[in-house]
N, C-alpha and C positions, 0 to 999 in steps of 0.2 A: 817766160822768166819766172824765177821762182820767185812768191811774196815775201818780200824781206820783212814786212810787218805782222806775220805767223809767228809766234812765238811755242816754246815746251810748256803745255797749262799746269806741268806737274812741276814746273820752274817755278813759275807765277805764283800759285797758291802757298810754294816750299815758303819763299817767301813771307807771305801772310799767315801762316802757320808757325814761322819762325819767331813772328811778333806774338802769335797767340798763344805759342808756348810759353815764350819768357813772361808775359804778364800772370798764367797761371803759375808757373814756377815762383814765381813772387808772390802770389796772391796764398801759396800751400804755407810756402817756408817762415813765413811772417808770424812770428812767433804769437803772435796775440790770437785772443779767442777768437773763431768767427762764428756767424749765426748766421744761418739760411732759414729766411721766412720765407712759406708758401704763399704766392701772390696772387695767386687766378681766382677769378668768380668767386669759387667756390670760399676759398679761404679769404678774400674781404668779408662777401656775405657773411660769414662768420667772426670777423670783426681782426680780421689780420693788418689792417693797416692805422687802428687802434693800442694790437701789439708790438710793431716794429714800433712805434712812436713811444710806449710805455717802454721797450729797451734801450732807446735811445736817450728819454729823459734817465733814465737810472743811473748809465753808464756817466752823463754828463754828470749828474749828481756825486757821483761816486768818482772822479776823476777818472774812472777807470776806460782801456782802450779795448775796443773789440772791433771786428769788422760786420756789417751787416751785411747781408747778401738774400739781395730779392731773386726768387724761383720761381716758374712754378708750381701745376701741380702736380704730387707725386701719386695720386689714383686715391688717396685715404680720406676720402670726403667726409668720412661717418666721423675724424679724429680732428677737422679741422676750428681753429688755427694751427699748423703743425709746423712744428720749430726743430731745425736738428741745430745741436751746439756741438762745434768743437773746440773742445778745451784742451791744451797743451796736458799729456802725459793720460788721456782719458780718448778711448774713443771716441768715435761721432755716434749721438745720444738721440734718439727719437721720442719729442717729445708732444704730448698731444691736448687740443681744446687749451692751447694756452692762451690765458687772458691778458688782460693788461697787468692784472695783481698777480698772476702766474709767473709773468715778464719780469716781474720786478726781484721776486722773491727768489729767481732763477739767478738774475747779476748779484743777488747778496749773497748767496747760500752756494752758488755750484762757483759762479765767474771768481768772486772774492773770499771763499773761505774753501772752497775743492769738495764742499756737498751736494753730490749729483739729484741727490732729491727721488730715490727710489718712486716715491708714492706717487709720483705724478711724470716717470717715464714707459713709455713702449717698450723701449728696447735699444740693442744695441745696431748701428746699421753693419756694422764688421763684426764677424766672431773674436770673442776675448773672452779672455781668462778675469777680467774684472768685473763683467757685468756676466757672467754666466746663465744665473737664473731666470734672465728674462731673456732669452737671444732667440729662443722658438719665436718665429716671425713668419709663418704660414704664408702673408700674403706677399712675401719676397722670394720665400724660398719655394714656393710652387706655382710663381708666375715663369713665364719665360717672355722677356722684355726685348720686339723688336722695332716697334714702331714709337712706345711709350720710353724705348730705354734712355734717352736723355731729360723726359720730364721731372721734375724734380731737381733736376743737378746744374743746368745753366739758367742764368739772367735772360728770359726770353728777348730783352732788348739789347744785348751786347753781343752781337755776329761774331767776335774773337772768343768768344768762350764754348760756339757750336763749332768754331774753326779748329782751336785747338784739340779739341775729343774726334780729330778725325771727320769733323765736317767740309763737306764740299768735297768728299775724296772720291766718293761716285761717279760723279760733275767729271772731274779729272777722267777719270778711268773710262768713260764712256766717248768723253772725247777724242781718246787717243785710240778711239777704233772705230768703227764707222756707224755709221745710224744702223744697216742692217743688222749687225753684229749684235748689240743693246737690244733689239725686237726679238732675235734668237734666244736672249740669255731671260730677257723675263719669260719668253713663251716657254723655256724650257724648266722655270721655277716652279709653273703652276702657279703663279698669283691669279687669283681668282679676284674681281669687283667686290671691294669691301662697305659699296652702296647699299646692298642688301640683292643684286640678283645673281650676283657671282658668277657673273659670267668672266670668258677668259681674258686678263689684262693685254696679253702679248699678243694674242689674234687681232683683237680689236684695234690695236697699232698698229700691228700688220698691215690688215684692211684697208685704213687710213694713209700708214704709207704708200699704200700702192695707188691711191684713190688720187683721179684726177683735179685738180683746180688751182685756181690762181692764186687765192691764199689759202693757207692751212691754220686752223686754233685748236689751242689747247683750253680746256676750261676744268678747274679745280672744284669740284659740288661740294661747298658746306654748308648747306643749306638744310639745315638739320629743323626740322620741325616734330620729330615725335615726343610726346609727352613722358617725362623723365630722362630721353636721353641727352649726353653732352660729351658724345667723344670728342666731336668733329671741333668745338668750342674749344674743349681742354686740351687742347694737341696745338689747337692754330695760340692760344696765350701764352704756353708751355714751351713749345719747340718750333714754332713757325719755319724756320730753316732747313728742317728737314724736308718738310712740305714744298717749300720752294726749290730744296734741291732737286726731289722729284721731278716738281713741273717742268725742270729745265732740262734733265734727261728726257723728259716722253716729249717735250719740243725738238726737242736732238731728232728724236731716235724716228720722227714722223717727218720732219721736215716744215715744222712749223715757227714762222717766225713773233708770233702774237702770245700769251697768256693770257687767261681771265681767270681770278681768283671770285668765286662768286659768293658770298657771306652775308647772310640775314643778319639785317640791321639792329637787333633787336642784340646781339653779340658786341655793345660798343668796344668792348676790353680788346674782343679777338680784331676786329676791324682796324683799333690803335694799333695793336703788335706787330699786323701783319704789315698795314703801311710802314710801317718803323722799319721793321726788316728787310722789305724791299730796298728802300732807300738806303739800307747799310749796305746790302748784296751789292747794288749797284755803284755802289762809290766803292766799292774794291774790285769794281771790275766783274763780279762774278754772275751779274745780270747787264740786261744792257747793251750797247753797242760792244762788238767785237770780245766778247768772254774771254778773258783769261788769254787775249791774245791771240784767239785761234782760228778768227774769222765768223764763227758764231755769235748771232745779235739775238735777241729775247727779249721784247718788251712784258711785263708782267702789270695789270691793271688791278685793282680789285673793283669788284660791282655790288653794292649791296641789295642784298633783297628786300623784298617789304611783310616779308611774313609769309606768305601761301605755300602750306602743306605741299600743294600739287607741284611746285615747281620744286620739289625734289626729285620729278619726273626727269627726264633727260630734254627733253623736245620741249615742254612747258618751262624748264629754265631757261632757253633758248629764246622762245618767244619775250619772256621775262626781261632777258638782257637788248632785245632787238626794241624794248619800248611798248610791244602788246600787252594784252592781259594773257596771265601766265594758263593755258590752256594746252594738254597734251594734242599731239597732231598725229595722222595715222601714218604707221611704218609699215613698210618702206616709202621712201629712201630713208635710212637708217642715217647719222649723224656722220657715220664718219665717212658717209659719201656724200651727203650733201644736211647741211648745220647751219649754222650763225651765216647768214647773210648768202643761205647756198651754198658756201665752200664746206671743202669737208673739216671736220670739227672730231677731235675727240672729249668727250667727257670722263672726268675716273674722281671718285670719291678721295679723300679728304687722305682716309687711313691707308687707299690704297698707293696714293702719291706717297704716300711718307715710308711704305714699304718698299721703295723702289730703289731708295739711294743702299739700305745694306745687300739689298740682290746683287747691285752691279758692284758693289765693291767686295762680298764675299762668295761671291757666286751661289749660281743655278744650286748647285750641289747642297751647298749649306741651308739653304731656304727650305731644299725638299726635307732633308734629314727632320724638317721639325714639321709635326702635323702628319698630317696622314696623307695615303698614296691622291685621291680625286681632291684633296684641300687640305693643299702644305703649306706653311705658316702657323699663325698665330692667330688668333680672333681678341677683339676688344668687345667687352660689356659694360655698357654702365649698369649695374647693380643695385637695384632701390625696391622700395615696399617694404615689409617686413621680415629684413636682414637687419642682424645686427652692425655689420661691416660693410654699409653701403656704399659705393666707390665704383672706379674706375679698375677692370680688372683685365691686363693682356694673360691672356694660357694658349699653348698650344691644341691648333685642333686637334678631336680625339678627346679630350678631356671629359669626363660627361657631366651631369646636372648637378647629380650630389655632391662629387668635388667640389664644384665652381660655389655650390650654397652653400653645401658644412662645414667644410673644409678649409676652403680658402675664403669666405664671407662670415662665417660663424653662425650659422644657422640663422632658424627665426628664436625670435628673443621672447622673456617672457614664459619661458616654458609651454608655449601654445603650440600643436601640431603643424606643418605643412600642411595645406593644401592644391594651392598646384601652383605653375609658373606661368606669364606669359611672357612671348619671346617674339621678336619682331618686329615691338612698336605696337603702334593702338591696331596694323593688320595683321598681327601675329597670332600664334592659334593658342589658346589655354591648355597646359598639360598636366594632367593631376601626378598623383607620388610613382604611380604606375610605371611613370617614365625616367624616374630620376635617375637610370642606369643609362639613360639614352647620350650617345657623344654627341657632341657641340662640334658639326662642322652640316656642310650646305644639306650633303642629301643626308642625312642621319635625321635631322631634325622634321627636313622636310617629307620625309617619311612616317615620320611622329603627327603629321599633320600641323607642324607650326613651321618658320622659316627662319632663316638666319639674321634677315633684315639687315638692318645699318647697327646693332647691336643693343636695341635696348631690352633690358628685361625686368619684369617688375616681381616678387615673390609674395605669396600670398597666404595667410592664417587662413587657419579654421574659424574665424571670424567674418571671413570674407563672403559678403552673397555673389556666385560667380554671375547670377542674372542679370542685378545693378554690374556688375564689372563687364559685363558684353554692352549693357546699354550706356553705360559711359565711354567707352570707347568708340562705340557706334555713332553717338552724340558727337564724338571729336571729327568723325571721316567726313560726317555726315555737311558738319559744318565747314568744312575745307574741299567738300568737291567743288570743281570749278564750273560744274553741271552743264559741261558738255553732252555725255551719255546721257538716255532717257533710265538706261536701267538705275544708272551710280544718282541722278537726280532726284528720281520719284521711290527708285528702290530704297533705296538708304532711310529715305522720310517715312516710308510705311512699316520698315523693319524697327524703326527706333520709335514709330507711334504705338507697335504690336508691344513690345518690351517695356514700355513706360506703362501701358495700360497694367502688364503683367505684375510690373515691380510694385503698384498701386491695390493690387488685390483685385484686377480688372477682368484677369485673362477667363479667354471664351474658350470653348473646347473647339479644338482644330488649331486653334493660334499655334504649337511647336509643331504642327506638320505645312501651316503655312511660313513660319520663317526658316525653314529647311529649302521647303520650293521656291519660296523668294531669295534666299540665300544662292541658289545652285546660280537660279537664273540670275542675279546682278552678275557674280562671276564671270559667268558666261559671254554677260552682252554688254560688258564693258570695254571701253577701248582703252584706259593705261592701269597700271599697278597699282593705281589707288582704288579702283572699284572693282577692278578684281580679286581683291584680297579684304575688302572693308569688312565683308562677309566672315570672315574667318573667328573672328574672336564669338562670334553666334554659333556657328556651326561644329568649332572644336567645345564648345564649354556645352550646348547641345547633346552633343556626342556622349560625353564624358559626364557629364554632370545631370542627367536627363530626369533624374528623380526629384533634383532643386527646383528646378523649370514647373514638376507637375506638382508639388507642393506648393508652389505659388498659384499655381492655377486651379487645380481642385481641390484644395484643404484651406487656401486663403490666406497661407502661413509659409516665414522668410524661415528656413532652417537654422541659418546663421544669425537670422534675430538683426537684421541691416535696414534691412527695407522701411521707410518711416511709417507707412502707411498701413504696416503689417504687423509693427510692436508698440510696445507700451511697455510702459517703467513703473515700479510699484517700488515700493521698502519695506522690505523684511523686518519688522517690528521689532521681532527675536533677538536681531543682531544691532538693529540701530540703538546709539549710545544717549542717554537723556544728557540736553544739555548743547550737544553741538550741533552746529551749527552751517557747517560746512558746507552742505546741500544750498542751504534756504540762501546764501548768499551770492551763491553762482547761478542761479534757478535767473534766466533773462526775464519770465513772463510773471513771476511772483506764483508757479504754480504749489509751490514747495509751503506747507501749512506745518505747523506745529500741532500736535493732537493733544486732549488734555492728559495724557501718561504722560508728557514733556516728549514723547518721540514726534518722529515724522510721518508726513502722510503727501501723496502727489495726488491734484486735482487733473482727473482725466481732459478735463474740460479745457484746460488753460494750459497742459504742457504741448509743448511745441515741438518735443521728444530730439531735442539737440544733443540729450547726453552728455553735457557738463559735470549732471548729479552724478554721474558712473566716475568720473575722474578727479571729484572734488572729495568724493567719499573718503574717507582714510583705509588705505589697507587692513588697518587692526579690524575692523567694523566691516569694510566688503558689505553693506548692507543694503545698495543699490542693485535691485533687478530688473534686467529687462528680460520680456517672454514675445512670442507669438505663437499663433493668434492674438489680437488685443482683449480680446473677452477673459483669458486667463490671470492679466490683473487682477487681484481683487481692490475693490472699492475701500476706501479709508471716508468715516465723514469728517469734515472742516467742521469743529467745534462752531460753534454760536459768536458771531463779534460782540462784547460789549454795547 
């Protein structure tokens, strides 16, 4: 008999779509101003719920009606609090670092009198004829937005406003044809693991489809531990939904009746959202027993993690969720023939789940067109160091380094040169200017000797000692191996003993050909992705940088003038101004003296070479220097006390 309780899912959602239109259609046509505040992390940290409270008291003040509307983030971390207003007969207006007195001055001058307030917009989000002169928007117009294109534009808490932009339509369209059919169309898109090893999405489902056991899981990795990155964070506060549509297609399309959303705890924001949106998914039916009427059930849980680098591994998050300590385990058997509890298990990263729902809804075809032939899509960056335009950046792969930096991030600031990038996370490889022609997709990079990773990448001045910049990163693997391996345990601690000594003025000759041979062999004789790559940010900045390395070592001197143990700070007499004071009052240890000429003098003895003096100085004056060698100071005497 046929099940009379199967229903059309493309009936069911018409439905909740039908609701989610009309509230948008009311929410556009509603004549009053509205205001989308940026809501995520990133934009409290910078004091965005300070702001919405500052527009809310104004509007109260002022009788006047507006709509406020929480988002959230739209990738432009370097501009945040970032407020777009639209105002009846005016564009939608991008506006940035707005304060609470920004807020205010915004509802007297734009809301109540129709003065958009030039000096303290972005730009325009739509092209017009009114705001002309500011509408170049770099980082709109040379992104291509498919995982991030609803951040920014819905309430990450309100399911009807991801419903009405055509959310859940994947979900639909995947159901109404068979699990194999969905495993076909991503394997033929090319989505590649946007965890950082790129392997193939739609194999790896395959695999798992076909893979014997009693239960099947799916498990969602946000467990994002590298230093500066936060796609995985900004996507699950932002657009949760997507993510969840994802996971409930790659449960379809394997035959798995369980999710796990797995999220270090350390992300309370994203952990709130993503619960919230489970529970809205599920009270519409679209998670849950019987989906959308079609016989499809999905339980979706989230797990939080406790922090540990390594259980970004596949097998170490597994043990993680099973209640062990989070420790990689040797493959084979690969997860998705035997995982969480034995059964076969797939795991897929955060961005590659949220890539899934416009695969299945615009097909294999459209995915490929963007990105190159071996890695079609789009890549996510977070963008930080010394860019001016730090942020969250989706571009198609292909794209290569100088774009994604001058281009579409605004270079380095300061008028100060490039020096190189790294890419990958703290195991990524350091690339000096050499490469900055090089495309951003798997093998391009990894060819360059650095890797794609999960997207972080840090950009770095001619200020930068790349030496300290391998031994900080070293210092990060070092202290998150879970030291299983003997090489990732003991290796890791002699390569970051070799490099502190170096950074210190310590290094012995033979040290850069032993952390080459120490380097190859951690590599080598580690057993997960974390030791074998920990090496990397040594062995690429080695490579490339190998005259920095011997200047620390045989001449005793930081090129970049970084190293504390290698420079010393003096003032230019010449140029210090009598009278101020600037110095002596930021100076922590009181080493900053007054000479009898009324100028300055630093006592070698007592500074502690923090470099306050270099940023307190006034620009007119620039009369703080630091040198290396320390012997190139010269000596100033501290006059006589009373």
């Amino acid at each position: 008999m046929e099940d009379q309780s199967r229903k059309d899912p493309a009936q069911v959602l018409r439905a909740i779509r039908q609701e989610a239109e009309e509230r948008l259609k009311a929410f556009n046509e509603d004549p009053v101003p509205k205001i989308h505040v940026g809501m995520a992390t990133c934009g409290i940290a910078s004091g965005a719920l300070e702001t919405k409270r500052a527009f809310e008291e104004a509007l109260r003040e002022r009788s006047m009606e507006a709509r406020i509307h929480k988002v959230g983030c739209l990738g432009h971390c370097y501009a945040e609090p970032v407020v777009i207003i639209e105002n009846p007969m005016f564009p939608p207006i991008f506006y940035h670092q707005v304060t609470p007195g920004k807020a205010r001055m915004l509802v007297r001058s734009f809301l109540e009198k129709g003065d958009p307030l030039f000096e303290y917009l972005m730009g325009a989000m739509k092209e017009n004829e009114m705001i002309p002169q500011v509408w170049d928007f770099p980082r709109f117009s040379m992104e291509e937005r498919i995982v991030m294109e609803k951040c920014g534009q819905v309430d990450p808490e309100e399911i009807l406003e991801y419903v009405a932009l055509g959310g859940y339509g994947g979900l639909v369209k995947a159901l109404q044809t068979s699990p194999e059919a969905v495993v076909e169309e991503v394997k033929e898109a090319g989505l590649r693991g946007r965890g950082g090893a790129g392997f193939a999405t739609g194999v790896k489902w395959e695999l798992a489809a076909k893979a014997r056991g009693r239960e099947k899981t799916v498990i969602c990795n946000g467990d994002e531990g590298d230093p500066g990155a936060y796609m995985d964070r900004t996507i699950l506060e932002s657009n949760p939904h997507q993510v969840l549509e994802g996971i409930a297609i790659c449960s379809y399309a394997v035959g798995a009746k369980k999710a796990i959303l797995y999220v270090r705890a350390e992300y309370p924001l994203a952990v709130k959202t993503v619960v919230r949106a489970i529970e809205q998914a599920r009270d519409r039916g679209l998670l849950g027993e019987n989906i959308l009427g079609t016989g499809f059930s999905l339980s979706v849980e989230v797990f939080q993690g406790s922090g540990a680098f390594v259980c970004g591994e596949e097998t170490a998050l597994i043990q993680s969720i099973q209640g062990m300590r989070g420790m990689p385990i040797s493959r084979p058997p690969f997860p998705v023939e035997s995982g969480i509890w034995g059964e076969p298990t797939v795991i897929n990263n955060v961005k590659t789940m949220a890539a899934v729902p416009p695969i299945v809804s615009r097909g294999a075809g459209w995915f490929r067109s963007i990105g190159t032939e071996r890695s079609p899509g789009t890549a996510i960056f977070s963008v930080v160091g010394d860019v001016r335009h730090a942020g969250l950046v989706e571009i198609p792969m292909g794209v290569d380094l100088r774009t994604l930096i001058f281009d579409i991030c605004g270079g380095v600031p300061d008028k100060k040169a490039f020096k190189a990038v790294q890419i990958g996370g703290p195991s990524g490889g350091c690339l000096p200017a050499d490469f900055l022609d090089t495309p951003i997709d798997f093998d391009s990079l990894t060819g360059a000797g650095a890797m794609m990773g999960s997207g972080g990448m840090v950009v770095m001045d001619e200020d930068t000692c790349m030496v300290d910049v391998a031994r900080y990163f070293l210092d990060f693997t070092r202290k998150e191996s879970c030291g299983k391996c003997t090489f990732c345990r003991i290796g890791t601690y002699h390569l970051l003993e070799i490099l502190t000594r170096i950074t210190r003025g310590e290094g012995r000759e033979g040290d850069l050909e032993m952390l080459e041979s120490l380097g190859e062999d951690i590599r080598a004789g580690s057993l997960c992705g974390l030791g074998r790559t920990a090496p990397n940010p040594v062995l690429t900045s080695l490579k490339y940088f190998r005259d920095e390395y011997e200047a620390h070592v045989k001449e005793k001197r930081c090129p970049a003038r970084m190293c504390r143990d290698l420079t010393a700070f003096y003032i230019d007499l010449e140029k210090c101004a009598r009278g101020c004071d600037a110095c002596v009052g930021c100076c922590p240890v009181e080493a900053i003296f007054t000479t009898l000429s009324r100028k300055k003098g630093i006592d070698h003895g007592l500074c502690v070479k923090c470099g306050e003096c270099v940023t307190a100085c006034p620009p007119e004056y620039d009369a703080v220097r630091r040198v290396s060698p320390p012997h190139l100071a010269p000596e100033v005497e501290r006059p006589p006390v009373d």
